[in-house]
SEZAVO-88347 format. One record per residue (C-alpha): x, y, z. Coordinates in steps of 0.02 Angstrom, whole numbers, padded with zeros to 5 digits, always signed. Example, Ala and Ser with C-alpha at 12.3 -4.5 7.8 and 13.67 -1.06 7.14 Angstrom:
% residues 2
+00615-00225+00390;+00684-00053+00357;
END
This chain:
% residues 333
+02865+04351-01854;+02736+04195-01848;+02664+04117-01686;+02744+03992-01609;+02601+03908-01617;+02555+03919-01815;+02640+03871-01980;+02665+03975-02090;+02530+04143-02152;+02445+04175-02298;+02485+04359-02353;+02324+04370-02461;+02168+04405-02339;+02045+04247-02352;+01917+04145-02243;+02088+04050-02197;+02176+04202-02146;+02039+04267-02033;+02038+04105-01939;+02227+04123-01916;+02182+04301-01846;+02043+04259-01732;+02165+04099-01675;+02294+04256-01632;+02163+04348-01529;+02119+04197-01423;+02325+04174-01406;+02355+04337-01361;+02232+04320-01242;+02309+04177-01171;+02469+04273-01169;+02414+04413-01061;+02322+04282-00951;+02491+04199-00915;+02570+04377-00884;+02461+04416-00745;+02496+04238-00680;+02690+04240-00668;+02676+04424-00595;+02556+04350-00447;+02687+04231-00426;+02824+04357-00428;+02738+04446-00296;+02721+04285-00196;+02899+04230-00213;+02964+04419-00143;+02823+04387-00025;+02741+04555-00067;+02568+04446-00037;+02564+04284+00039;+02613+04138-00063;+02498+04030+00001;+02348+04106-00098;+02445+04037-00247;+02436+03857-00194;+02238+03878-00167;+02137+03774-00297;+02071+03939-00396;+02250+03993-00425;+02292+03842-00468;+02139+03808-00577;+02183+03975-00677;+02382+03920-00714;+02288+03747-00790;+02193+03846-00897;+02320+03946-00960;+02421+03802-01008;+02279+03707-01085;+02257+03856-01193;+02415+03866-01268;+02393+03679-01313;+02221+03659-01366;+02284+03836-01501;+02430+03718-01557;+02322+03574-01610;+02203+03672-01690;+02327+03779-01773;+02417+03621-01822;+02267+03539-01892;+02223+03718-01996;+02424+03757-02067;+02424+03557-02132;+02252+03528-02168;+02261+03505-02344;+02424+03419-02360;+02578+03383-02219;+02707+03531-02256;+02863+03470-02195;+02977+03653-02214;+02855+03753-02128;+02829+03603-01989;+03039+03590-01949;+03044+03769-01960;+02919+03784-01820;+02987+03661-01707;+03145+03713-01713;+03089+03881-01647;+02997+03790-01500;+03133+03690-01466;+03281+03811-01460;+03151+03922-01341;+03122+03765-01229;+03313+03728-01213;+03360+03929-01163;+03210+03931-01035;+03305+03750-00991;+03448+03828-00953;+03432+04009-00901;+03302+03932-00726;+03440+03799-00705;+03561+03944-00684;+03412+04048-00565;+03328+03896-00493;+03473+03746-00493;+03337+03642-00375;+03181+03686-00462;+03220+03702-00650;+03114+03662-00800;+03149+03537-00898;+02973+03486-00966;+02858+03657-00970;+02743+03706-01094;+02848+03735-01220;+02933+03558-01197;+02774+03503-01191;+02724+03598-01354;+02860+03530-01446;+02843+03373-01427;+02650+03346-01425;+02689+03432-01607;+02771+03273-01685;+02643+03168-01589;+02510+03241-01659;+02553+03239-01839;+02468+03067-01873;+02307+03128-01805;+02280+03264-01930;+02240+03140-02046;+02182+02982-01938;+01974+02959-01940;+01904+03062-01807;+01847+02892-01712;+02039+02860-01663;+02066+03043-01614;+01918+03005-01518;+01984+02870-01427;+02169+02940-01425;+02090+03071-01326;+01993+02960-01190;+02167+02834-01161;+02292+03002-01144;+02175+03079-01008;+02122+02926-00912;+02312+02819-00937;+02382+02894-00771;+02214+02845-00676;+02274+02663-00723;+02451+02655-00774;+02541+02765-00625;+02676+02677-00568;+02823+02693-00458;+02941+02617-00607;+02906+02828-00696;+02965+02894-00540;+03132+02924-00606;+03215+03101-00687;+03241+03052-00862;+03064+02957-00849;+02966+03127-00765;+02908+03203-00952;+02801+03061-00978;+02690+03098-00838;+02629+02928-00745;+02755+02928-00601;+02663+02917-00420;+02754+03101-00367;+02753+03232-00467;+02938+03325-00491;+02990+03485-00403;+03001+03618-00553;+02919+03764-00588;+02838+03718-00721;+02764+03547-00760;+02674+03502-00920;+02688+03289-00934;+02632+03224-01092;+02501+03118-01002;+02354+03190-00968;+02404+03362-01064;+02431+03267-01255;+02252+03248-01235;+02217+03430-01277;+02314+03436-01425;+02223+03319-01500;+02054+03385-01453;+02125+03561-01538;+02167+03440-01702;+01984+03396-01698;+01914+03556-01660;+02047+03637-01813;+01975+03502-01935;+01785+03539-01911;+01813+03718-01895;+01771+03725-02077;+01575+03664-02021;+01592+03824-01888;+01633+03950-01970;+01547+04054-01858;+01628+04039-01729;+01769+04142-01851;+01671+04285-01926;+01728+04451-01961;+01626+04518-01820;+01783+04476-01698;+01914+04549-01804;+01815+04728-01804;+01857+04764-01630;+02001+04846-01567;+02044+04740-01414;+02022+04602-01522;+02166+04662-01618;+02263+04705-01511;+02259+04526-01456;+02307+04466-01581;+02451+04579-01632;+02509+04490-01447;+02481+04333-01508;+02584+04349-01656;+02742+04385-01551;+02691+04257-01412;+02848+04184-01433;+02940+04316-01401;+02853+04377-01258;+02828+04211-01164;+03024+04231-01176;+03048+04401-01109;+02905+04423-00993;+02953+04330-00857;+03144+04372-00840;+03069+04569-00853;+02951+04546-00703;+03055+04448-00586;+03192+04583-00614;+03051+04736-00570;+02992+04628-00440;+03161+04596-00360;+03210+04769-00371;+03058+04812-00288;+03077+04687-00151;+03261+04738-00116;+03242+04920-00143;+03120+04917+00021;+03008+05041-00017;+02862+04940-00078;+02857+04792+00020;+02704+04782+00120;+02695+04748+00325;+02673+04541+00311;+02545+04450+00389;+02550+04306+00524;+02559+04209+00397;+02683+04257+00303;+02777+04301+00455;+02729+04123+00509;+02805+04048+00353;+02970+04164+00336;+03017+04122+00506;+02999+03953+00492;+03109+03959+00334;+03257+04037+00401;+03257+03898+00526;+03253+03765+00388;+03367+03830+00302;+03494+03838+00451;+03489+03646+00411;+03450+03604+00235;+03545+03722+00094;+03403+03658-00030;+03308+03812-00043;+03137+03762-00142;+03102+03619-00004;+03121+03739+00138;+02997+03862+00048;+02869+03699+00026;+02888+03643+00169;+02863+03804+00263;+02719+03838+00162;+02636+03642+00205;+02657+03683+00370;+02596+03874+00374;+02438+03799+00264;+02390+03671+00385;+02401+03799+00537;+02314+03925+00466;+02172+03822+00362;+02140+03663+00479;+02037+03661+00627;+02154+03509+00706;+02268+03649+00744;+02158+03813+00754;+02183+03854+00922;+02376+03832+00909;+02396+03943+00786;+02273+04068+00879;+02406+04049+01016;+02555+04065+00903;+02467+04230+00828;+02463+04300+01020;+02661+04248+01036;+02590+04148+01183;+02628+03972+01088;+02669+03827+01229;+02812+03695+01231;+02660+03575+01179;+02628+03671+01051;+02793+03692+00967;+02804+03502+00998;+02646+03490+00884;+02713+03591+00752;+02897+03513+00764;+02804+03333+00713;+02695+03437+00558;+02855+03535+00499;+02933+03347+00499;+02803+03274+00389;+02765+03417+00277;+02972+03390+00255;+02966+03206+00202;+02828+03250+00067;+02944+03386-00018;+03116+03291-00011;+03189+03301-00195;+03177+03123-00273;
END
């Protein structure tokens, strides 16, 4: 079976077909990247670790990355399986696979995760940004040049409260972003795509950065074997590990003694959910609110006293008026 992210293969072995190989390796790389991501935030979400770490800036900085990945791969792939001539078969037969996998993850989190679904992830996102893209593989690189520069710097200029509306959130310039739980807008991400169509039309003036030197080793293989069922196991990954993790979590036996924090935060959202049934904004808000105890010096000494269990009336006062804020900020829109 093909990547996702790739037309269709060439079964004789060529210059071609080794960039299509090494383009597996870096996807399969990708892949296992994003594995070790979604089990972090499995282990988060059980609250085997604390879940805060996974709002910190690295964390967040490494789920970007992933997701740039997988979209600079599908312009560059895009760029390399039309390159010499727009092949419509192989195009509709790829899309259709994207799209079909973007409307079961769709609806299988809107059956787990009714107030935190996705409806425009990565693979929304890739489908999309595929059609988009098309009249860039043959545009002068000048316009891809300057397509680039207006898709990453359009939300610095054209946010607006007029996107902050459902049917609206895909395109990416709303004020807010959306509660889901995964979130790829076409503004600024449509930028990569067409900085891998660039890259995937010089790669012919690189071609070392392709030489046979990475297809010798055996990781390297192995990556790439992974990123030729990437499709396949971006759709079965996830389901797999929230399962083990949720057995885990429930069976008791692995669940480590949590820390103040944690403590902190699951306290606080059994009592917010005593008087809102929505779930993901309870788990937000408790989080705001355990963040800003725990990582600002305005309210160090509370939470010293909290810690202690000797916490005054002022002080649950103070944190009443924080829990209230960090509450507006995550009310579903």
């Amino acid at each position: 079976m093909e990547s996702f992210m790739t037309g269709e293969s060439n079964p004789s072995y060529s210059p071609e077909q080794e960039r299509w190989l090494a383009l597996d390796g870096f996807r399969g790389a990708a892949i296992v990247a994003m594995i070790c991501y979604h089990a972090g935030w499995n282990l988060g979400y059980f609250h085997f670790v604390d879940a805060i770490f996974f709002q910190t800036p690295g964390w967040k900085l490494f789920g970007t990355s992933i997701a740039a990945s997988f979209l600079l791969i599908s312009g560059f792939s895009l760029a390399l399986a039309h390159g010499n001539g727009f092949r419509p078969r192989a195009f509709l037969k790829r899309l259709l696979k994207i799209t079909a996998a973007a409307a079961l993850v769709t609806a299988v989190t809107w059956y787990v995760f009714p107030d935190n679904y996705i409806f425009f992830g990565i693979l929304h996102c890739l489908a999309l940004t595929s059609i988009l893209a098309i009249p860039f593989l043959y545009a002068p690189l000048w316009i891809c040049v300057l397509a680039i520069g207006a898709t990453l710097f359009a939300p610095l200029f054209l946010q607006q409260s007029f996107w902050d509306q459902r049917w609206l959130d895909w395109v990416g310039l709303g004020l807010s972003e959306p509660r889901t739980n995964d979130y790829v807008p076409i503004f600024p991400w449509f930028a990569l795509v067409i900085f891998g169509v660039v890259l995937g039309r010089m790669s012919s003036y690189l071609p070392e950065l392709f030489s046979t030197r990475q297809t010798d080793s055996r990781l390297f293989q192995n990556a790439a074997w992974l990123g030729r069922w990437s499709l396949v196991i971006y759709l079965v990954h996830q389901p797999f590990l929230f399962g083990l993790t949720q057995l885990a979590a429930s069976s008791g036996f692995f669940a480590a003694p949590p820390s103040p924090a944690a403590s902190f935060r699951q306290h606080c959202e059994m009592r917010c959910r005593e008087t809102s049934a929505n779930l993901e904004v309870c788990y937000t808000t408790c989080s705001c609110v355990t963040k800003k105890l725990t990582e600002t010096s305005e309210y160090a000494q509370i939470w010293e006293r909290i810690k202690a269990d000797a916490g005054t009336p002022q002080d649950r006062e103070q944190i009443y008026q924080l829990a209230s804020k960090c509450f507006e900020q995550n009310l579903p829109r």
